[in-house]
SEROFI-120771 format. One line per 4 residues: number of its first residue (from 0); their letters; for each residue x, y, z of N, C-alpha, C, O, CB. Coordinates in steps of 0.2 Angstrom, whole numbers. Glycine has a CB too. Example, Ala and Ser with C-alpha at 12.3 -4.5 7.8 and 13.67 -1.06 7.14 Angstrom:
REM SEROFI-120771
0> AS> 66:-28:39:62:-22:39:66:-16:39:71:-17:42:57:-22:45 | 64:-11:35:68:-5:36:64:0:39:67:6:40:70:-3:29
END
This chain:
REM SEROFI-120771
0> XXXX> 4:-6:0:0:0:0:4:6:0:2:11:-3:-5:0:6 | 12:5:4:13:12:3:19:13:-2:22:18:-2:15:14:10 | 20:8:-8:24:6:-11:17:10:-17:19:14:-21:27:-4:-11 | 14:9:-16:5:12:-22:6:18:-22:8:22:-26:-5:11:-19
4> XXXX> 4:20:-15:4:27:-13:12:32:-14:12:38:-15:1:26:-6 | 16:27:-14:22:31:-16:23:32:-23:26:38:-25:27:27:-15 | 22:27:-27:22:27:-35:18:33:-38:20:37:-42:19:22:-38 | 11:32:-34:4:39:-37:10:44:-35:14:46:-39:-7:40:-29
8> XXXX> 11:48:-28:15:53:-28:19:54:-34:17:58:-38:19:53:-22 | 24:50:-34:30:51:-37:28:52:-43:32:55:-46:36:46:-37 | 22:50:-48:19:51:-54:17:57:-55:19:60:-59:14:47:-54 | 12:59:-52:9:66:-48:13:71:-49:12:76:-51:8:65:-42
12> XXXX> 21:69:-45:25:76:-46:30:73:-50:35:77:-50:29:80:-39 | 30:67:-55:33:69:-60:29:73:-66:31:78:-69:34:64:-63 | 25:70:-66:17:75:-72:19:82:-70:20:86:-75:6:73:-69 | 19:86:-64:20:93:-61:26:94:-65:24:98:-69:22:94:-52
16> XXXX> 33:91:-64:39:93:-65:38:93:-74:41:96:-78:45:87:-61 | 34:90:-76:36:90:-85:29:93:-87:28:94:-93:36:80:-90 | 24:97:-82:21:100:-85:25:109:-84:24:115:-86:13:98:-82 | 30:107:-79:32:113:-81:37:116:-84:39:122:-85:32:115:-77
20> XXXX> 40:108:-85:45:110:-92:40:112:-97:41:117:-100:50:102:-94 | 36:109:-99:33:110:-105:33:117:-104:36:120:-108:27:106:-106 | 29:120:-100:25:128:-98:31:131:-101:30:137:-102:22:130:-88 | 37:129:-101:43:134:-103:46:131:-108:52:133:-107:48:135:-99
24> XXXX> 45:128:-113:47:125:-116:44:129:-123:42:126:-129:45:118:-114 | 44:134:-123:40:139:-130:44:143:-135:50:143:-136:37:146:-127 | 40:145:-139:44:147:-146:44:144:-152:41:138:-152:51:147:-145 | 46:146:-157:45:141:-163:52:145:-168:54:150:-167:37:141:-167
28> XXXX> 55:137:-174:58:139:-175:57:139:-184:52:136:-186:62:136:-171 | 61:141:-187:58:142:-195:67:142:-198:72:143:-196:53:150:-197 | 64:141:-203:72:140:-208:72:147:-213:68:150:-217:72:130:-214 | 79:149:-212:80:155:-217:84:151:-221:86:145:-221:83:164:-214
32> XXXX> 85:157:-226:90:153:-234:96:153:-231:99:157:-228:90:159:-242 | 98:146:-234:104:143:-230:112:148:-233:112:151:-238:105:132:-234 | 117:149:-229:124:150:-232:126:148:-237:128:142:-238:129:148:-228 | 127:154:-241:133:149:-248:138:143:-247:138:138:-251:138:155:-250
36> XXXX> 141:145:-241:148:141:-240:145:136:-235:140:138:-232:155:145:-236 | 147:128:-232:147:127:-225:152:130:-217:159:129:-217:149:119:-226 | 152:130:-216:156:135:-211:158:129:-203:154:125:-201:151:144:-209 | 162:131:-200:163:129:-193:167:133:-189:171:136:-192:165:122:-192
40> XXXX> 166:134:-182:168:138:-179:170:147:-181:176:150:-180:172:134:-178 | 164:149:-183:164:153:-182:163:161:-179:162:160:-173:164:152:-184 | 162:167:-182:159:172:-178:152:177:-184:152:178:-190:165:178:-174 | 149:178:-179:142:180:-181:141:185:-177:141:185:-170:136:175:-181
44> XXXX> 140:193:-182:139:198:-180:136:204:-182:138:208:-185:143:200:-180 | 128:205:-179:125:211:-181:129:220:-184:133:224:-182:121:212:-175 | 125:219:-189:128:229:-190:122:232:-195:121:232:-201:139:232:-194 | 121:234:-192:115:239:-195:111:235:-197:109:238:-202:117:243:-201
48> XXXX> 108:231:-197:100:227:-197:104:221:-202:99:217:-203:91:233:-202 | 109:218:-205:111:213:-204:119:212:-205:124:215:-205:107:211:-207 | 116:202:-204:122:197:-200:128:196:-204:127:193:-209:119:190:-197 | 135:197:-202:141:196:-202:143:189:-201:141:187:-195:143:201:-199
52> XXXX> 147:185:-205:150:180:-203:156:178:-206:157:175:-211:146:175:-204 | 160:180:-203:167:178:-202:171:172:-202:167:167:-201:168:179:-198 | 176:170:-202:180:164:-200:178:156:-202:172:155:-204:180:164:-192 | 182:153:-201:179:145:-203:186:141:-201:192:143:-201:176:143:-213
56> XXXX> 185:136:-199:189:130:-196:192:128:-203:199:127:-201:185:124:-192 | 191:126:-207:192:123:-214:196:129:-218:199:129:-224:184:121:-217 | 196:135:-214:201:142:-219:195:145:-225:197:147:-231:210:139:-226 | 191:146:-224:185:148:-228:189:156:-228:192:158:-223:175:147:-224
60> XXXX> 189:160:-232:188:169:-230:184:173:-234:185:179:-235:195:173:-231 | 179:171:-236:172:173:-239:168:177:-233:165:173:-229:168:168:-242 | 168:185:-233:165:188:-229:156:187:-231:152:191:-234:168:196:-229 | 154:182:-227:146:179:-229:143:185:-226:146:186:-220:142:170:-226
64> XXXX> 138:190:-228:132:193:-227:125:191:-226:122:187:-230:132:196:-233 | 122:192:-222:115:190:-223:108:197:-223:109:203:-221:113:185:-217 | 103:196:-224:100:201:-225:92:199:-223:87:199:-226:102:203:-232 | 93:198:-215:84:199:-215:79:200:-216:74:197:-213:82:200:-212
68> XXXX> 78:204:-220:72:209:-223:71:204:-227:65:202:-227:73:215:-226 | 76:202:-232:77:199:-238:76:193:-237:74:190:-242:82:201:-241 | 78:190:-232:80:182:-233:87:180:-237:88:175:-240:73:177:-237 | 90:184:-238:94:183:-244:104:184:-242:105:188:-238:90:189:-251
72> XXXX> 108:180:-246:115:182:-243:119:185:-250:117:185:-256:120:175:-240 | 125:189:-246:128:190:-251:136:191:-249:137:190:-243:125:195:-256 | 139:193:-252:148:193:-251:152:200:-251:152:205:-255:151:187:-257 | 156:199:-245:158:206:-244:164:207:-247:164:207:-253:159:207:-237
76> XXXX> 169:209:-244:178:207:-247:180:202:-244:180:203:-237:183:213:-246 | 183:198:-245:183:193:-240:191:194:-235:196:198:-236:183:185:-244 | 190:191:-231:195:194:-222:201:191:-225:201:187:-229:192:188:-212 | 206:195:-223:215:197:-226:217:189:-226:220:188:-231:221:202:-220
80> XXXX> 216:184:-223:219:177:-218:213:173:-218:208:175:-218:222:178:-210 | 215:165:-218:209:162:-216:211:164:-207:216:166:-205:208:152:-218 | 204:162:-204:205:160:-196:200:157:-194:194:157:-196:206:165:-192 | 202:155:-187:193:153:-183:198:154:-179:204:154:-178:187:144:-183
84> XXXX> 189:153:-175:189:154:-166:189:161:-163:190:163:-158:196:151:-163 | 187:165:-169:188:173:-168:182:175:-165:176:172:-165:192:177:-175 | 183:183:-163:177:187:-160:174:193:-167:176:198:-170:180:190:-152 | 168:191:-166:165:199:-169:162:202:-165:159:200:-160:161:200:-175
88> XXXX> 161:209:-168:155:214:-166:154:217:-171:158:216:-176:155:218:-160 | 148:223:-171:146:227:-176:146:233:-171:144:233:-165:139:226:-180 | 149:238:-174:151:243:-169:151:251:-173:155:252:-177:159:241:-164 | 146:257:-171:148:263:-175:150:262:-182:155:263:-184:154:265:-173
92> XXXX> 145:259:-188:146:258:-195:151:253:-195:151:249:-200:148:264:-199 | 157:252:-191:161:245:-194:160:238:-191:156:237:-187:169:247:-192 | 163:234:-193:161:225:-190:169:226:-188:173:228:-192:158:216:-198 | 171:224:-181:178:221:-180:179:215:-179:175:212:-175:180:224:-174
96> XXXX> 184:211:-183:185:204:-180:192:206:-176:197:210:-178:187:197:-187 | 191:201:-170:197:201:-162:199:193:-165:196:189:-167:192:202:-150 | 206:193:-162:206:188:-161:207:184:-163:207:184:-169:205:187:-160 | 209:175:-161:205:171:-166:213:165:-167:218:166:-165:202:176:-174
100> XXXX> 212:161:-170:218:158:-173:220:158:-179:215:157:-183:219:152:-172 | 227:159:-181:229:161:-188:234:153:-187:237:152:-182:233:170:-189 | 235:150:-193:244:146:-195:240:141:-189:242:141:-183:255:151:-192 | 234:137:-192:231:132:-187:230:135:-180:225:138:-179:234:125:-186
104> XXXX> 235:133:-176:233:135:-170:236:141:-165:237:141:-158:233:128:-166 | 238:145:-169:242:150:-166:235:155:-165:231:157:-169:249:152:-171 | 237:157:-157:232:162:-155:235:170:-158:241:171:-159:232:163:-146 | 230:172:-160:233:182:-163:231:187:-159:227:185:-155:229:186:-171
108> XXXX> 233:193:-158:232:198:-157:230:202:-161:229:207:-159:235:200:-156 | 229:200:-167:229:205:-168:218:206:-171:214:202:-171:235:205:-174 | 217:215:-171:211:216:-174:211:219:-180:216:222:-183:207:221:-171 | 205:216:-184:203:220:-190:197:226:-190:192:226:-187:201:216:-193
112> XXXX> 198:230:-194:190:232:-195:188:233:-204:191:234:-209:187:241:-189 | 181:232:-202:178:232:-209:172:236:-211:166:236:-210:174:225:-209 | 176:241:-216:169:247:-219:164:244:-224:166:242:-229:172:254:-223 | 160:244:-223:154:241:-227:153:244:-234:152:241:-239:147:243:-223
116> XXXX> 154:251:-232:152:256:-237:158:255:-243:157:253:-249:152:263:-234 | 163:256:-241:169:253:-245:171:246:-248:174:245:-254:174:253:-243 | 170:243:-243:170:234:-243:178:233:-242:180:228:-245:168:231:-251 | 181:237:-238:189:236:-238:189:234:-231:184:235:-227:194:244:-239
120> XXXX> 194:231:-229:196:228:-222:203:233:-221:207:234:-226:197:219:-222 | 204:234:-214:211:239:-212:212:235:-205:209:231:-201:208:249:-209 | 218:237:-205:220:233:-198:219:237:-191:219:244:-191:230:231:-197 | 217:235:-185:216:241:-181:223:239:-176:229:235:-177:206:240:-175
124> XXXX> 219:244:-169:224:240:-163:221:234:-162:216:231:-161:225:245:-155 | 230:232:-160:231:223:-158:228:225:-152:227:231:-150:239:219:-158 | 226:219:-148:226:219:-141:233:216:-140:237:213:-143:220:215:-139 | 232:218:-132:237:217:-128:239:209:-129:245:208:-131:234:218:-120
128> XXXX> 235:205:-128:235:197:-125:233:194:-132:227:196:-134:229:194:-116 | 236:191:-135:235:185:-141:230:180:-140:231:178:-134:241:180:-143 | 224:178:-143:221:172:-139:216:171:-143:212:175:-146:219:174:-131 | 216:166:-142:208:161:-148:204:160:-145:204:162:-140:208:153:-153
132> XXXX> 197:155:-146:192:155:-144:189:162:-137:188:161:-131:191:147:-142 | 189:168:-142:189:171:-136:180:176:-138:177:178:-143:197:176:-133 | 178:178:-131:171:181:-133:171:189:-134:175:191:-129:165:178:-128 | 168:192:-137:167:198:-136:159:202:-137:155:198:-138:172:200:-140
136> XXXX> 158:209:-136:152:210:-135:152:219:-135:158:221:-134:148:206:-129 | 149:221:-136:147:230:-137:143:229:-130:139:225:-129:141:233:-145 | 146:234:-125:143:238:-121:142:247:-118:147:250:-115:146:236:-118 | 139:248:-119:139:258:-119:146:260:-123:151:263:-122:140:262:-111
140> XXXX> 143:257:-129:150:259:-134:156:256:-135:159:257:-140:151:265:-134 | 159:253:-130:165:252:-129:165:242:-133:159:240:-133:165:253:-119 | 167:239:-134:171:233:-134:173:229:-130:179:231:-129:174:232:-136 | 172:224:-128:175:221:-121:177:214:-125:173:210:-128:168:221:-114
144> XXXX> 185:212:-125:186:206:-128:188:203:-121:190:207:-117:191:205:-133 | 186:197:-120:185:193:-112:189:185:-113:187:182:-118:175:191:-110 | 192:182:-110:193:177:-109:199:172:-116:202:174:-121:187:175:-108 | 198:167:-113:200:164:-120:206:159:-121:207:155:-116:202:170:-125
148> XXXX> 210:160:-126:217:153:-124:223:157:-127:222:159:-132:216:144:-128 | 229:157:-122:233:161:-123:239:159:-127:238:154:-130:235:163:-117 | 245:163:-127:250:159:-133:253:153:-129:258:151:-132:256:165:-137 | 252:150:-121:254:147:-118:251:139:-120:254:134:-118:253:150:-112
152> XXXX> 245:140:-122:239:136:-124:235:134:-117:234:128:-116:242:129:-129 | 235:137:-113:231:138:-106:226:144:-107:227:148:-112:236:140:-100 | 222:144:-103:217:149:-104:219:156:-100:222:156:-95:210:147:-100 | 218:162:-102:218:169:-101:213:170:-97:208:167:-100:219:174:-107
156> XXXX> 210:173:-90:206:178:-90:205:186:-92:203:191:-88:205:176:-85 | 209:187:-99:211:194:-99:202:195:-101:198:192:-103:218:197:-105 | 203:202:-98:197:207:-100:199:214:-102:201:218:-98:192:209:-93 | 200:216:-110:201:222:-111:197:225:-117:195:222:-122:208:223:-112
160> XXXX> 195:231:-113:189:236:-116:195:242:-122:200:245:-122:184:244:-107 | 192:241:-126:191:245:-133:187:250:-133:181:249:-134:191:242:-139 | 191:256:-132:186:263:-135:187:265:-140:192:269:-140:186:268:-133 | 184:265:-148:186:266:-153:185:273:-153:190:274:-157:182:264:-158
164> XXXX> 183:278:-151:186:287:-150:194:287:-149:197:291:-153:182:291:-141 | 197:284:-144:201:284:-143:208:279:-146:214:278:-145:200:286:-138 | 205:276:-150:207:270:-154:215:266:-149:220:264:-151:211:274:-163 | 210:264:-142:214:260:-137:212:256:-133:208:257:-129:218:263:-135
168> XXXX> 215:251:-133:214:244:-128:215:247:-120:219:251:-118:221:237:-129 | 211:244:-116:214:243:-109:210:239:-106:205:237:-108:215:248:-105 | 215:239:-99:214:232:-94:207:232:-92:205:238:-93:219:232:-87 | 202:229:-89:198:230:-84:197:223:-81:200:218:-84:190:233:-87
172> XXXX> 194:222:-75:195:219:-70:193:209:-72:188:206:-74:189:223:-64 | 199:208:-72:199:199:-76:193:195:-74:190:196:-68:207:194:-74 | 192:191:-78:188:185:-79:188:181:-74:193:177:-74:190:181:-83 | 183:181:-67:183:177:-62:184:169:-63:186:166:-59:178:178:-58
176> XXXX> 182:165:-70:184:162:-71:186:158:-79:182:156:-84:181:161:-66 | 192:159:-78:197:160:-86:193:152:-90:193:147:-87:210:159:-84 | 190:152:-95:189:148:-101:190:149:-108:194:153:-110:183:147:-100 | 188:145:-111:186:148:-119:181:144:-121:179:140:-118:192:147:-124
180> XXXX> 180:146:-129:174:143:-131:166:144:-127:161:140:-128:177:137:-131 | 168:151:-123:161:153:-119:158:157:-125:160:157:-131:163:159:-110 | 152:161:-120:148:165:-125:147:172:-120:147:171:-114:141:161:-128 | 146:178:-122:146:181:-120:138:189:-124:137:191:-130:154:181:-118
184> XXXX> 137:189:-120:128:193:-121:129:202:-116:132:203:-110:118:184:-115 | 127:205:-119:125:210:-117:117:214:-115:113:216:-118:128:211:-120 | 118:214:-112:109:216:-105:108:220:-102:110:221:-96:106:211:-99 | 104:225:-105:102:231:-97:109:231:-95:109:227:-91:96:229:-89
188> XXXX> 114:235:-96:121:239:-93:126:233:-91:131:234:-87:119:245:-86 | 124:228:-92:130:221:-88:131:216:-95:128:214:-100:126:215:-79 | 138:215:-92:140:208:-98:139:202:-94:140:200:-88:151:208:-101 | 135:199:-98:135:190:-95:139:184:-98:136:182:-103:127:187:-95
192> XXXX> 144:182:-95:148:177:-100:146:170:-95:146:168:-90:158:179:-100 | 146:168:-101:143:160:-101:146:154:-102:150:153:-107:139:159:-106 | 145:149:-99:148:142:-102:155:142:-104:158:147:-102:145:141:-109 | 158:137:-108:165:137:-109:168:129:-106:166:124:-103:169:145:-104
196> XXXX> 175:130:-108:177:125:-106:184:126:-103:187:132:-104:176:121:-112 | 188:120:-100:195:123:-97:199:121:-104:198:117:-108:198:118:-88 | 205:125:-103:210:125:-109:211:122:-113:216:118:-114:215:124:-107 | 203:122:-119:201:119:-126:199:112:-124:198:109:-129:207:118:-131
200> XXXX> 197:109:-117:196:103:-117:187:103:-115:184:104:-110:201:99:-111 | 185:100:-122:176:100:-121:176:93:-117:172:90:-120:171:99:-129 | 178:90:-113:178:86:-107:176:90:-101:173:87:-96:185:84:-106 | 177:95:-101:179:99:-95:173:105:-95:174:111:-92:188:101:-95
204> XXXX> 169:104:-98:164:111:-101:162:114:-93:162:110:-88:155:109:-107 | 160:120:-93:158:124:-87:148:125:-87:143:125:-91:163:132:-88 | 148:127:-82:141:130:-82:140:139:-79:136:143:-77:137:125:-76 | 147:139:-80:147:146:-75:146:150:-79:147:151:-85:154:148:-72
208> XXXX> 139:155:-74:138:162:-77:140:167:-73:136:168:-68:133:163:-78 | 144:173:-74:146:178:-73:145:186:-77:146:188:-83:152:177:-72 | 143:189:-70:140:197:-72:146:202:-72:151:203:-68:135:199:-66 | 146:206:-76:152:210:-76:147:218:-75:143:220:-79:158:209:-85
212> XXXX> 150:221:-70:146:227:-71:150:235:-71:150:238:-66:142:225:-65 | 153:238:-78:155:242:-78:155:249:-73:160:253:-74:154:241:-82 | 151:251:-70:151:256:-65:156:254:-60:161:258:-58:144:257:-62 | 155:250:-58:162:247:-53:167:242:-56:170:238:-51:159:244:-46
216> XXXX> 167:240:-61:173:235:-62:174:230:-59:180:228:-57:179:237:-60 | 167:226:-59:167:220:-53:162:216:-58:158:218:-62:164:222:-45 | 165:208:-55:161:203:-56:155:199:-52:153:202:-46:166:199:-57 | 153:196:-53:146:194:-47:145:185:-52:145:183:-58:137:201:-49
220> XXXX> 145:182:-48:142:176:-50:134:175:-48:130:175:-43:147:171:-46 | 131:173:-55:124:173:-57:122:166:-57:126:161:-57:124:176:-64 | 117:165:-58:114:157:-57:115:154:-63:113:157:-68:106:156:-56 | 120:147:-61:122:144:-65:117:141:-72:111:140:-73:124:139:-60
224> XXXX> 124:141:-79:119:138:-84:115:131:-84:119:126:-83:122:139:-90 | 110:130:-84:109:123:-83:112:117:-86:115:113:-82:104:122:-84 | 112:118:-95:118:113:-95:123:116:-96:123:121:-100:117:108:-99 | 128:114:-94:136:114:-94:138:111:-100:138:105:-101:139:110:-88
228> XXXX> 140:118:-106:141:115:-112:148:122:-117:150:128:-114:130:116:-116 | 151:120:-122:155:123:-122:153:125:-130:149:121:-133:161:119:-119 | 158:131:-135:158:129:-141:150:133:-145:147:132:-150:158:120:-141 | 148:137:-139:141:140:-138:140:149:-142:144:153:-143:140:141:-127
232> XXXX> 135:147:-143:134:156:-142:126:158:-139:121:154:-138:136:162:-151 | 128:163:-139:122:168:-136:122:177:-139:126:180:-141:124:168:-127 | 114:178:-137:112:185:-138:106:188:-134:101:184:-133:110:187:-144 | 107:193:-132:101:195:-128:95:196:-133:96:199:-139:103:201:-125
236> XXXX> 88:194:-132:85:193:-133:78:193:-130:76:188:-128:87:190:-134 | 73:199:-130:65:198:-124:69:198:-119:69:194:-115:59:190:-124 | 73:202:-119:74:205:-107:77:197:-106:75:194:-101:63:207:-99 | 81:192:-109:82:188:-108:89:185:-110:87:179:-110:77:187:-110
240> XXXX> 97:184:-111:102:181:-113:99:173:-116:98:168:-112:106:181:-107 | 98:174:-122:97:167:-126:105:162:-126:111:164:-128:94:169:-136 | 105:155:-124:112:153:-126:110:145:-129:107:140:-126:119:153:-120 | 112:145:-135:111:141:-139:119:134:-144:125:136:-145:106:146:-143
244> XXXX> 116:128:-144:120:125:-149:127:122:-140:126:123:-134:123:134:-157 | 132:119:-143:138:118:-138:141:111:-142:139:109:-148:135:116:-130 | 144:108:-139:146:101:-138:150:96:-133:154:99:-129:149:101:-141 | 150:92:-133:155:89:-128:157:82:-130:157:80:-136:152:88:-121
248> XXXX> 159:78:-126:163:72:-128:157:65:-131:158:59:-133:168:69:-121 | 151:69:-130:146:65:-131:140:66:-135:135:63:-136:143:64:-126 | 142:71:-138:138:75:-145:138:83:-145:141:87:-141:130:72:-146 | 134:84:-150:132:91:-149:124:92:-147:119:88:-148:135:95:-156
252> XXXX> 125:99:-144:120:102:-141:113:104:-146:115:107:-151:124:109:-137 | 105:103:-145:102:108:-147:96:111:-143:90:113:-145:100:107:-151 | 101:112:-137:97:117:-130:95:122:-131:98:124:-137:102:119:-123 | 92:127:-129:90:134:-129:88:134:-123:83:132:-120:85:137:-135
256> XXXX> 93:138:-121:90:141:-112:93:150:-112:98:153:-114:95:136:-104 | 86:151:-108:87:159:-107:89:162:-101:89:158:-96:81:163:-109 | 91:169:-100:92:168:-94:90:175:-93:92:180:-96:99:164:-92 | 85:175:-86:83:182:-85:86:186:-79:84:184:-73:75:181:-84
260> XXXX> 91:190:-79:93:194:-73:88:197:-69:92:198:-64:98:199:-75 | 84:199:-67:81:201:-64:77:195:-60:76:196:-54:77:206:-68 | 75:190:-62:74:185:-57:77:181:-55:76:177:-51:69:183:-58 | 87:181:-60:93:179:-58:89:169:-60:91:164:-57:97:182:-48
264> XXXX> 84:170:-64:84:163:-66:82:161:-72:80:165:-75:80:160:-62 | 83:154:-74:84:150:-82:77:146:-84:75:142:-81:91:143:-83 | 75:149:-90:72:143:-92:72:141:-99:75:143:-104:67:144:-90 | 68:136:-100:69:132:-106:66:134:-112:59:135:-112:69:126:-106
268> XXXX> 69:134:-117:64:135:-124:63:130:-129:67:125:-128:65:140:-128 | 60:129:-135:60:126:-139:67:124:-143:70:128:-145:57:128:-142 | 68:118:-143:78:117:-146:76:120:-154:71:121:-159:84:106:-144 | 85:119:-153:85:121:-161:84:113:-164:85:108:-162:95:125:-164
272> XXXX> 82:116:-171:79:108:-173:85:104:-177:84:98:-179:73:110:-179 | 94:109:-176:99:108:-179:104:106:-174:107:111:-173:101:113:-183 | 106:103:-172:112:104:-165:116:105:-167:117:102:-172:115:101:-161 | 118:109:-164:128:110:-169:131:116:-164:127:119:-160:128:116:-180
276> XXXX> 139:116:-164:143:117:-161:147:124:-166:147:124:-173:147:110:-158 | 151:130:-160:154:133:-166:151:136:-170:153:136:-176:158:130:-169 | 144:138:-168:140:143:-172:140:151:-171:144:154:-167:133:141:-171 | 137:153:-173:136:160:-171:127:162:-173:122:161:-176:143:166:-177
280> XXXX> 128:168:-166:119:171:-166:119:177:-167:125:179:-166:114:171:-159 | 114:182:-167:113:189:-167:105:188:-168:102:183:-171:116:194:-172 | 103:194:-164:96:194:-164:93:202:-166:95:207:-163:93:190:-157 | 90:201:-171:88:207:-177:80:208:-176:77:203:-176:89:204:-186
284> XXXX> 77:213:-175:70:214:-177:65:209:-171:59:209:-172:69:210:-185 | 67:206:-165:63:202:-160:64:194:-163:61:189:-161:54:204:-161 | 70:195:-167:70:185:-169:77:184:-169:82:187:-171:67:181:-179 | 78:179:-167:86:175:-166:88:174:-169:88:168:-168:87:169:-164
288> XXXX> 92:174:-175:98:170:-180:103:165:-176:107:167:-173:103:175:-184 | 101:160:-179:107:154:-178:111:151:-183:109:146:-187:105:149:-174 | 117:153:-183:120:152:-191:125:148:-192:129:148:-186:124:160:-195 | 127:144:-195:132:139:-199:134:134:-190:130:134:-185:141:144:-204
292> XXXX> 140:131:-190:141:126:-185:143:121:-186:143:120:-192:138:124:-181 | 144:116:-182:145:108:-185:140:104:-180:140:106:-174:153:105:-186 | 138:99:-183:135:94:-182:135:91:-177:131:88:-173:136:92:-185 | 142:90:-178:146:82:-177:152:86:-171:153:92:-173:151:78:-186
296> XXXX> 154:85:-165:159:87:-162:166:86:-166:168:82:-170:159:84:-155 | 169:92:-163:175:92:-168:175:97:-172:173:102:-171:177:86:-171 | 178:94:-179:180:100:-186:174:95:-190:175:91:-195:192:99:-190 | 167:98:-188:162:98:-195:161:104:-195:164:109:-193:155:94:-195
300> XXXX> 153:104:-200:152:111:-202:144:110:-206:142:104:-207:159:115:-207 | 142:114:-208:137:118:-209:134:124:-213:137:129:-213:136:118:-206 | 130:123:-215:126:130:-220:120:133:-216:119:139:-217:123:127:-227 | 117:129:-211:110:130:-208:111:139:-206:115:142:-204:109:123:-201
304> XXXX> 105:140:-207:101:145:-204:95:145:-201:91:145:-205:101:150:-207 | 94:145:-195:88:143:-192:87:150:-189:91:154:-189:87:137:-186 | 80:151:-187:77:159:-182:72:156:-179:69:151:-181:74:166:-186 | 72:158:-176:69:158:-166:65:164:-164:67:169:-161:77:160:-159
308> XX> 59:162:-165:53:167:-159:53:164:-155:52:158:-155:45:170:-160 | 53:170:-149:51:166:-143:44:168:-140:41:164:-136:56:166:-138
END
């Protein structure tokens, strides 16, 4: 009898528990016109109402364009070098690529930036610290390149802000905790860096979420991501940090969890209908872009473009 009555319970608040996964389980996903090229490990960057993709594991250097309005791609000048593992943003009319590995696996310093209008690429300032899989993001104008893997092939927690007014790097208060292959989102005045892994080993992926809050130069630890995944990105999205896609030693990811600062808690959304690792996001108009990646853990790749309402 109480073996009955144990089972009814445990039935009862399992049905609770998966009706309220479900209840968060929202959104829907649609397919935009796929990438010319397949790509892996790349970066994906908004500027001016559309997405920038950069880099590829395989040495691709075709600057892929997309055009949300349109559904449609097209091709920029393509980037000086192949590379992956690098960072973009869209910032003040230009796209910057930070970073990244050049000559397989050698971390760079060096930046680019990219005039649209011209279609020319120029070299900017290098950063301080060399370093690949590293994340970056636009915050009250400024650039913040965070984390990543140094020329030591160990992880950096460097943190240095770029002010394009003054066309220069500096320090701000390091990476409480040093990875790569994290993601990093911008929200109401704070940077939130995500996920990651220790010194390139997707064995070792993190769950860690940390708040960076420029008025004081300080970190805060935020409520952990749920799954602990690496190889990720993310964008802010609906008052919300979207992080999507990963991998590990046991496949690749197609999670979508959000994460809300103001109630400092996560929930779940409809996955991507693609899993893949080494993608890139931006989110245009109220909808998610999730662009190219691989499949398969490791050096695959991809053309996919999927979009996300939530």
């Amino acid at each position: 009898m109480r073996a009955t009555h144990f089972s009814i319970v445990a039935m009862l608040a399992g049905g609770l528990l998966s009706a309220a996964i479900a209840a968060e389980d929202t959104g829907r996903w649609s397919k935009g016109a796929p990438m010319e090229s397949e790509r892996g490990e790349v970066a994906v960057a908004e500027l001016d109402g559309k997405l920038y993709v950069v880099g590829d594991f395989g040495g691709k250097q075709e600057l892929e364009i997309y055009d949300p309005a349109a559904d449609s791609w097209s091709r920029g000048a393509n980037f000086p070098r192949p590379i992956h593992h690098t960072a973009a943003v869209g910032l003040n009319g230009k796209l910057y690529v930070i970073g990244g590995y050049v000559h397989e696996w050698a971390p760079t310093n060096a930046v680019y930036e990219y005039d649209p209008t011209k279609e020319v690429w120029s070299e900017g300032t290098p950063l301080d610290i060399p370093r690949g899989a590293l994340a970056a993001a636009v915050l009250d104008g400024k650039i913040h390149a965070i984390g990543g893997v140094g020329p030591d092939r160990n992880n950096t927690p460097a943190h240095e802000v770029y002010d394009p007014a003054a066309k220069k790097w500096s320090k701000a208060k390091p990476l409480p905790t040093a990875r790569d292959h994290h993601a990093v989102a911008a929200l109401e005045g704070r940077l939130y860096v995500l996920g990651g892994r220790r010194n390139g080993d997707y064995g070792k992926n993190l769950n860690a979420n940390e708040a960076y809050d420029p008025a004081t130069d300080s970190w805060e630890k935020r409520a952990p991501l749920p799954t602990a995944r690496s190889g990720i990105a993310a964008a802010a999205l609906g008052g919300r940090v979207i992080v999507v896609g990963g991998e590990a030693p046991t496949g690749t990811f197609n999670q979508v969890e959000g994460y809300d600062p103001k109630s400092n808690s996560w929930s779940a959304f409809a996955p991507m209908p693609t899993a893949r690792h080494g993608l890139g996001t931006a989110s245009v108009g109220g909808k998610l872009y999730v662009i190219a990646g691989g499949p398969k853990p490791g050096g695959s790749a991809s053309n996919v473009n999927e979009i996300f309402v939530p």
